[in-house]
C-alpha positions as CSV (number, residue, x, y, z in Angstrom):
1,X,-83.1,-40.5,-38.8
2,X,-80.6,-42.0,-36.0
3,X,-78.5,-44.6,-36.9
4,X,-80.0,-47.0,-34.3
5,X,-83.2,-46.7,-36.9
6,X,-81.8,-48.5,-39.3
7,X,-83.2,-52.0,-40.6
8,X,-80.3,-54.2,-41.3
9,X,-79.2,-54.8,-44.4
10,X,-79.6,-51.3,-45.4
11,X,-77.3,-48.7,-45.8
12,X,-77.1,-44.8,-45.1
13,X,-75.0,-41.9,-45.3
14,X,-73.8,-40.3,-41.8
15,X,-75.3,-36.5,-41.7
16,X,-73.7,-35.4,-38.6
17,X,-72.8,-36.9,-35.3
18,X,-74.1,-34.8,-32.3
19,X,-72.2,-35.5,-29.4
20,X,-71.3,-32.4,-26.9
21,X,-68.1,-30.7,-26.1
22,X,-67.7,-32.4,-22.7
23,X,-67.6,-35.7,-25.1
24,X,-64.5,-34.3,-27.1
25,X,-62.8,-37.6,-26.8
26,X,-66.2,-39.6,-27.8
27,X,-66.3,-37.6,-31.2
28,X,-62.9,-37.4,-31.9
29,X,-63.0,-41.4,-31.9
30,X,-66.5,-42.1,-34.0
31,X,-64.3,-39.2,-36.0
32,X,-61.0,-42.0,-36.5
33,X,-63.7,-45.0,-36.7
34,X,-65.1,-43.2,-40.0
35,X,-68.2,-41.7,-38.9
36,X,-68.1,-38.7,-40.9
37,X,-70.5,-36.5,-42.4
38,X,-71.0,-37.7,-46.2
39,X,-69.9,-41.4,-44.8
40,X,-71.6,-44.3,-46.4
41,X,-72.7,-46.4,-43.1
42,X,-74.6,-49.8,-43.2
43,X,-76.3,-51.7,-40.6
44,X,-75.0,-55.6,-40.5
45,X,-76.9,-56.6,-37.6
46,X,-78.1,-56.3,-33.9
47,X,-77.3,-58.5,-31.1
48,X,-80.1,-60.9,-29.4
49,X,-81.5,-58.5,-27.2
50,X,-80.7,-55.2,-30.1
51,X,-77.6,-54.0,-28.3
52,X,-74.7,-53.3,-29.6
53,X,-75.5,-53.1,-33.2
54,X,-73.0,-53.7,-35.6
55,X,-72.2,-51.7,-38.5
56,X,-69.7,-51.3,-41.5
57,X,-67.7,-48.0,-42.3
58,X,-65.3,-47.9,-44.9
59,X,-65.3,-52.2,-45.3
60,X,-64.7,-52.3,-41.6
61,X,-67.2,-53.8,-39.0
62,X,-67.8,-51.7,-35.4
63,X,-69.8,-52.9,-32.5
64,X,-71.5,-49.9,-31.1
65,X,-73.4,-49.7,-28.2
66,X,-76.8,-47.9,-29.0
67,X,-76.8,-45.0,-27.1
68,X,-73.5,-44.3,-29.1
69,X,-75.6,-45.0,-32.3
70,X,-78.5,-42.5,-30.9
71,X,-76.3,-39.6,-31.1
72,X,-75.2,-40.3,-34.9
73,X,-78.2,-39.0,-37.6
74,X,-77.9,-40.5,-41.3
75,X,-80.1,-40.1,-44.4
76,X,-81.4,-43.9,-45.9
77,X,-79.2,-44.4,-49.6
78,X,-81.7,-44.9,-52.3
């Protein structure tokens, strides 16, 4: 599932981001944010009108805009 899908509160861990190679700078910054494949990710909340979202990697909070959080897939933590 994408990241975007995720109901707040709940948590996830990042499968794999899929950005393309003319994004090399977009990856290589998710990359130093955290978002990392095997990454436990959770979902704090959404703005008003649900974008950006805001998450938590490694006890850090990120706003992300949600086409950003399209493009990163996770599997839900039990």
């Amino acid at each position: 599932m994408k990241l975007t899908e995720l109901c707040k509160g709940k948590a996830a861990v990042v499968d794999r981001v899929s950005i393309q190679a003319e994004h090399a700078v977009l990856a290589r910054r998710l990359f130093l944010m955290g978002f990392r494949p095997g990454t436990r990710v959770e979902m704090i909340g959404r703005a008003p009108l649900g974008d950006p979202l805001v998450v938590r990697v490694n006890n850090q909070g990120f706003g992300l805009r949600k086409e950003l959080t399209e493009l990163i897939e996770v599997s839900p933590c039990e």
